[in-house]
C-alpha positions in Angstrom: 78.8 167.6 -69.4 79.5 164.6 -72.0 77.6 166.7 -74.9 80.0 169.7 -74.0 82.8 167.9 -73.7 82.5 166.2 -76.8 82.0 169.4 -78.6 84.9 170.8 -77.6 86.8 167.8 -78.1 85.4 167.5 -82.2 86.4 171.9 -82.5 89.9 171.2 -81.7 90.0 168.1 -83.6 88.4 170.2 -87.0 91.4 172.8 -86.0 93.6 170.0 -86.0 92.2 168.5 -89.3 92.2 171.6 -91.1 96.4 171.9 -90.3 96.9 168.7 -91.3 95.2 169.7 -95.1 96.9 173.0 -94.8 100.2 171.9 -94.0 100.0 169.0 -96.9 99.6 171.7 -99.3 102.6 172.6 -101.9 102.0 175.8 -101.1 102.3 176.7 -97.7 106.1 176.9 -97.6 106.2 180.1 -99.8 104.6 181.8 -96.7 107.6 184.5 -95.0 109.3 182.9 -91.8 107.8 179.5 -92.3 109.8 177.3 -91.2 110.0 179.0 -87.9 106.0 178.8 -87.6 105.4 175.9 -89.6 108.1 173.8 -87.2 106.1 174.9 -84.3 102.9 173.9 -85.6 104.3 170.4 -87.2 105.8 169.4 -83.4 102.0 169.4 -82.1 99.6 168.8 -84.8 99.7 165.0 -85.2 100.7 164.5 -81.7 97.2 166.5 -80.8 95.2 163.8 -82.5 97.1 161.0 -80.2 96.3 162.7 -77.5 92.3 163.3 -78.4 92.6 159.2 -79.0 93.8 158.3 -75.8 91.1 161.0 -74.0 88.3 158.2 -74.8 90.4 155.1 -75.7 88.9 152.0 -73.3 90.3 149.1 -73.3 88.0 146.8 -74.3 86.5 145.4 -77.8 90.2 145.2 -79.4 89.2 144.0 -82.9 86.6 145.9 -83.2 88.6 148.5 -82.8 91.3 147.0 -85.0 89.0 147.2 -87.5 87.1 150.5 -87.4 90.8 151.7 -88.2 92.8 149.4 -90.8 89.3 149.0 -92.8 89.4 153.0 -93.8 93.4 152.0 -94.0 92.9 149.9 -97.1 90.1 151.3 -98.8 91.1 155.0 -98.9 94.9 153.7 -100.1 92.7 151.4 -103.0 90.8 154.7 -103.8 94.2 156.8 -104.1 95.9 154.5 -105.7 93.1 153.8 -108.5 93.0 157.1 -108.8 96.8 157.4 -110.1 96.2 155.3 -112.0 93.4 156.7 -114.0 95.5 160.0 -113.8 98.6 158.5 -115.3 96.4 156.8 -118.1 95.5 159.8 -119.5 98.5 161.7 -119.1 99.8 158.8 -121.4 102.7 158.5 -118.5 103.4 154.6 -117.3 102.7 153.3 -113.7 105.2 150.9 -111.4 102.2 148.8 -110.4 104.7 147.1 -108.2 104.3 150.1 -105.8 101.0 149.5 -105.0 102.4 147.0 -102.5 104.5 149.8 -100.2 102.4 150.2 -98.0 101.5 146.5 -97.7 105.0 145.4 -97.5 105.9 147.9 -94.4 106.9 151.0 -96.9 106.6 154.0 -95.4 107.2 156.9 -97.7 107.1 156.5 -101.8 103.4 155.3 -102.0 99.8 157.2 -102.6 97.9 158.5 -99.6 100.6 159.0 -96.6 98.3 160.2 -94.5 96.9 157.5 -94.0 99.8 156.4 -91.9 97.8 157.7 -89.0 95.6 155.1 -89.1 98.1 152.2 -88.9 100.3 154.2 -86.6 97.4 154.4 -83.9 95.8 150.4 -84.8 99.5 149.7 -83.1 99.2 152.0 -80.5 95.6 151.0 -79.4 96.8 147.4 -79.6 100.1 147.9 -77.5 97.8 150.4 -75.0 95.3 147.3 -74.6 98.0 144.8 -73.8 99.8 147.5 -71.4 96.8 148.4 -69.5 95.8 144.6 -68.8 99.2 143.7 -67.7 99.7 147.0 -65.7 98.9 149.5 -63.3 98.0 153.2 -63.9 102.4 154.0 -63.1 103.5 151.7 -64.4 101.9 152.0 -67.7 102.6 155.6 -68.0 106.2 154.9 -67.1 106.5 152.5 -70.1 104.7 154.3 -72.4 107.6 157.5 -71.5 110.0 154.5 -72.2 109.0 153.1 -75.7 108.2 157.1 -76.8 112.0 157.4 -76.0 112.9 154.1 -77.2 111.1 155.3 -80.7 112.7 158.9 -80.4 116.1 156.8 -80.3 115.3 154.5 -83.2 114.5 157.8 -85.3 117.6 159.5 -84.7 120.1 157.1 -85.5 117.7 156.1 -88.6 116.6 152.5 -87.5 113.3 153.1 -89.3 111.1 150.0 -88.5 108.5 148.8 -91.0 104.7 149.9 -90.9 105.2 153.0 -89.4 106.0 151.1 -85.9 108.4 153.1 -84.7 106.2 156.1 -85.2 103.8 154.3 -83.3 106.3 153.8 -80.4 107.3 157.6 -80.3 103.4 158.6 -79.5 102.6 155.9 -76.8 103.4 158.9 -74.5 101.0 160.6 -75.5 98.2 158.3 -76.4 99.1 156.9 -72.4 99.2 159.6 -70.3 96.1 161.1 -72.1 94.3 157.8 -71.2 95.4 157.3 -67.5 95.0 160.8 -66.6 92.0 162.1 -68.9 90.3 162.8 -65.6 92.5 165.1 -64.3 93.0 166.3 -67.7 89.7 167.2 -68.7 88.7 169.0 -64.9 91.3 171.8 -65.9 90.2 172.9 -69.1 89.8 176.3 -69.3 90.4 179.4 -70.9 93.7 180.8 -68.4 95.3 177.3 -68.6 94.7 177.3 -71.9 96.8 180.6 -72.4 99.3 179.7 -70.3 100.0 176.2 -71.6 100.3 177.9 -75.5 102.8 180.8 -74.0 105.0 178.2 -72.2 105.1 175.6 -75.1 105.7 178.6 -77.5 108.7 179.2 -74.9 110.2 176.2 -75.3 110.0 175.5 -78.7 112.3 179.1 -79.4 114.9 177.4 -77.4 115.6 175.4 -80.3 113.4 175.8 -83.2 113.1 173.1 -86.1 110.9 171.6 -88.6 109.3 168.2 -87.3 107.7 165.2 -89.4 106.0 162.9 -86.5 105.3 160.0 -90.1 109.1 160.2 -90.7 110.5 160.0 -87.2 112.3 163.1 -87.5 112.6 164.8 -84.1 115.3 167.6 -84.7 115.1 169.5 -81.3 115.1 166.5 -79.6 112.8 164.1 -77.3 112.4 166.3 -74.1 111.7 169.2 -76.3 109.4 167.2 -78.2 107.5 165.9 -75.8 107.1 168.8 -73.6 106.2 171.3 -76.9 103.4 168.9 -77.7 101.9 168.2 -74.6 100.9 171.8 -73.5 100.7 172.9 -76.9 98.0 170.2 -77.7 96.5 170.6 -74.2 96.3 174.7 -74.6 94.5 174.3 -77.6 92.1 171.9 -76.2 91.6 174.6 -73.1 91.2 177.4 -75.7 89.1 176.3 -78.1 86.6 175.0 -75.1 85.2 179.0 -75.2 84.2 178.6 -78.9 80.6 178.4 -79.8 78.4 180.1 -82.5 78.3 178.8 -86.6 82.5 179.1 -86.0 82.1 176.7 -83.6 79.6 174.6 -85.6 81.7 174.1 -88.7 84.8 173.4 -86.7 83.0 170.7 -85.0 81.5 169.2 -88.2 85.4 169.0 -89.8 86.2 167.3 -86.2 83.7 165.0 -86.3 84.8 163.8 -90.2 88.1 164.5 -89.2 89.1 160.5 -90.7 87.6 161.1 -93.6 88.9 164.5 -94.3 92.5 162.4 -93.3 91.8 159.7 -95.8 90.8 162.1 -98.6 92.1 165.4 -98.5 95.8 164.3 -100.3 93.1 163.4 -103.8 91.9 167.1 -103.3 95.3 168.6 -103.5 95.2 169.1 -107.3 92.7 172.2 -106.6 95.0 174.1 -104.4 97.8 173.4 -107.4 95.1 175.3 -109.8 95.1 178.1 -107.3 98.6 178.6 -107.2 98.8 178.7 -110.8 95.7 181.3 -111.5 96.7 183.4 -108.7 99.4 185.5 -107.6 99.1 186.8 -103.9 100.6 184.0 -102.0 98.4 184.4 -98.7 95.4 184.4 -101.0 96.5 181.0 -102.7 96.8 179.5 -98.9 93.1 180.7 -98.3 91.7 179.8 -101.4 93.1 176.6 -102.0 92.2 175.4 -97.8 88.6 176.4 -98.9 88.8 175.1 -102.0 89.6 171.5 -100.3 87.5 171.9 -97.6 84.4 172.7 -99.5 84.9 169.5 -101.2 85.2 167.9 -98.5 81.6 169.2 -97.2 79.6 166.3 -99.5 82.1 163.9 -99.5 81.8 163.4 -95.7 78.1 163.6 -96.4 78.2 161.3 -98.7 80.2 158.4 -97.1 78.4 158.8 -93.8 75.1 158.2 -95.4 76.1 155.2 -98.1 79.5 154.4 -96.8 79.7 154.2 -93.0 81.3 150.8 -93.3 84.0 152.3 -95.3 85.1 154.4 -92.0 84.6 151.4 -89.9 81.3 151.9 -88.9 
């Protein structure tokens, strides 16, 4: 049972990983009707990861934990930003090295590597989860964990951005929480029908009012209910879905999962390659395919290669 759940739980996250590399490609908004799809898919697809999180969060070893996150955190924004730097250098174009300290100084937009916000974002969450689940029951905790998502929802909308991305952080301790207190339950109804049903409803509810969301940013335009409802049983349906895969599709999608942080960390350094596809190529659904492929192929040796020389890189 833990082997197959585990599976499963590594396909949806290589599903989710390959959205995120998808969706942070300059291409993808040239696609017809996309931001009717594309808002759909950008309520659920970082929410989906909090959720996976909280499935197998325990609350114990909180530095360890701490740093199995924020050590990936630092290196992979080093990497990027050297990176820029050697790019600028022979472009002959001059770098603010001040900016390397964004990130450091609570910046959280402006800097190399966003996506690596994920990683601070959920270092909070963990930490907050651990405190909340020592000083409080099962109700209680999901009850304040509804509360701070709203409290973050509020600090959003009226633009009180905090530093570090801790705002964000409060917005997903909903889902992070209930995942946690209620894996159980959770996990016992995963199946193909609920699966179905969860995807039709949460496609239901997002066409009652439809609009683009950015979980890093805070911005929540259909607001918190919608949100919240939208990406829990879309995030749940597509865990219940994707159970029934197996086979090589299965297999790959389970190997993106499993490398789904360093595919997070690196994929924004690959983006140059989709850029070359959408200049040598003129269909605009065959950019979208070639360029994903493009980056994930990379990818396929990179992940290789860090977790055979550089597992302490990922916090291992």
């Amino acid at each position: 049972m833990d082997k197959e759940r585990l599976t499963y739980i590594d396909i949806t996250k290589g599903i989710g990983i390959i959205l995120v590399v998808w969706f942070h490609m300059p291409c993808i908004n040239k696609l017809p009707n996309f931001a009717l799809w594309g808002g759909y898919i950008t309520t659920f697809y970082m929410p989906l990861f909090f959720i996976m999180s909280g499935l197998f969060f325990k609350p114990t070893n909180l530095m360890v934990k701490v740093r199995r996150l924020m050590i990936p955190y630092c290196f992979f924004y080093v990497l990027a930003y050297g990176l820029y730097v050697i790019k600028m250098y022979f472009k002959h174009q001059t770098v603010d090295l001040l900016n390397f300290f964004v990130p450091f100084l609570g910046g959280t937009n402006n800097y190399q590597n966003t996506p690596v916000w994920f990683l601070l974002a959920l270092t909070e969450i963990i930490v907050l989860s651990y405190i909340i689940s020592s000083w409080f029951n099962k109700y209680q905790g999901v009850l304040l964990g509804i509360v701070l998502g709203f409290t973050g929802y509020l600090l959003g909308k009226y633009e009180y951005h905090l530093p570090y991305y801790f705002d964000v952080a409060l917005l997903n301790m909903p889902f992070f929480l209930v995942a946690y207190y209620y894996r159980s339950v959770i996990l016992k109804y995963v199946n193909m029908v609920n699966g179905i049903l969860f995807l039709i409803f949460s496609v239901g509810i997002y066409l009652i009012s439809p609009g683009f969301t950015n979980v890093s940013q805070n911005y929540i335009p259909m607001g918190a209910v919608l949100f919240f409802l939208i990406s829990f049983t879309s995030s749940l349906g597509l865990i219940c879905v994707l159970k029934s895969i197996n086979g090589s599709c299965g297999t790959i999608l389970s190997f993106f999962g499993k490398n789904s942080l360093v595919i997070m960390c690196t994929h924004i350094m690959l983006m140059s390659l989709a850029s070359f596809c959408e200049v040598h190529i003129d269909n605009i659904y065959i950019v979208n395919i070639a360029g994903l492929c493009a980056i994930l192929f990379i990818e396929i040796p990179i992940c290789f290669i860090i977790n055979k020389y550089g597992r302490v890189l990922i916090g291992k």
